[in-house]
C-alpha positions as CSV (number, residue, x, y, z in Angstrom):
1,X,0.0,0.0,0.0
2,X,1.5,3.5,-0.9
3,X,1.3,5.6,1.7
4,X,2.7,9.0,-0.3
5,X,0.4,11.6,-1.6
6,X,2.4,12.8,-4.1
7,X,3.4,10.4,-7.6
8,X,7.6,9.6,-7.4
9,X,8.7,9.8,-10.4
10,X,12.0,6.7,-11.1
11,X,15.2,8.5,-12.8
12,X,18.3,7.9,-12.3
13,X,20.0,11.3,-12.3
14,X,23.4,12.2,-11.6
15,X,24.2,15.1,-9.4
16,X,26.9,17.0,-7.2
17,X,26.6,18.0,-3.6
18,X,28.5,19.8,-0.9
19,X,29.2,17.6,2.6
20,X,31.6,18.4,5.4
21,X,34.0,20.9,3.1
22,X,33.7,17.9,-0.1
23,X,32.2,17.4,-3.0
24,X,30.3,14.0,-3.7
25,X,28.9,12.5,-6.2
26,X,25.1,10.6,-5.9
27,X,22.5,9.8,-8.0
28,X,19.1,11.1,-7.7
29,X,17.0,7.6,-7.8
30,X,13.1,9.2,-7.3
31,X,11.9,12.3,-7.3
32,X,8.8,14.3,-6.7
33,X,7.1,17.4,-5.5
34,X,7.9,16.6,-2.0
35,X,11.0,15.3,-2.3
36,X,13.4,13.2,-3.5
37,X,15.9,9.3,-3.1
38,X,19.2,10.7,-3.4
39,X,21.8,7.5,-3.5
40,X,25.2,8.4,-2.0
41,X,27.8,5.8,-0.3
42,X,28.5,9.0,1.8
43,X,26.9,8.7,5.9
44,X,24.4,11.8,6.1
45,X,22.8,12.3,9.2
46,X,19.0,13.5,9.2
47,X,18.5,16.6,9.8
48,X,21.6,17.9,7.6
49,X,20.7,20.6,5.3
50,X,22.0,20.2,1.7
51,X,22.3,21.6,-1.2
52,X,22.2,19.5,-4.6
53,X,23.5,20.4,-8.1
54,X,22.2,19.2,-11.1
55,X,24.3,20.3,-14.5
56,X,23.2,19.2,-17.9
57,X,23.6,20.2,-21.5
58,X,20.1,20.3,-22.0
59,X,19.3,23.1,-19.0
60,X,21.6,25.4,-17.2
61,X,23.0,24.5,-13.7
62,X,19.9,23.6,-11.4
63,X,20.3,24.0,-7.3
64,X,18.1,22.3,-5.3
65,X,17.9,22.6,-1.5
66,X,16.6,20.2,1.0
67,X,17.1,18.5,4.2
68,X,17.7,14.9,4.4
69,X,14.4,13.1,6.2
70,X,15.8,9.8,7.0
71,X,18.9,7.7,6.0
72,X,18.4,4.0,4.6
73,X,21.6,1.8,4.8
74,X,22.1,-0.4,1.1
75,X,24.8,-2.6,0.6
76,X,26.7,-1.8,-2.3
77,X,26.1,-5.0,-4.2
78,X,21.9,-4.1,-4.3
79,X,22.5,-0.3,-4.8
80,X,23.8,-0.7,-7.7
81,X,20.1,-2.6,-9.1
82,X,18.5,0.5,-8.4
């Protein structure tokens, strides 16, 4: 049973963000109005604030902001089927 009341939409998007000083790179796995699966072997804790950059030759640089909601723990072997 889905419990969201906004439609996730699957991509797998590649993107930038800022962490601790560094630059990492994830992928954004689902996305929709209320927020988004970002996929990053990098420890986040909830709570943090970040900011995310999307860059494309289709579109000009794109910055999204958000704060990460909960943190799900995939071993590497699965996250890579997603």
């Amino acid at each position: 049973m889905e419990r969201r009341e906004t439609h996730r939409t699957r991509r797998r998007v590649p993107c930038l963000f800022s962490y601790e000083g560094h630059v990492h790179n994830a992928l954004i796995v689902d996305l929709s109005v209320g927020g988004m699966f970002l996929q990053t072997d990098t420890a986040i804790s909830p709570g943090t604030e970040l900011t995310i950059r999307l860059r494309s030759d289709a579109f000009e640089d794109l910055e999204l902001r958000g704060r990460v909601v909960r943190r799900r723990f995939t071993p590497t072997v699965i996250a890579t089927l997603i």
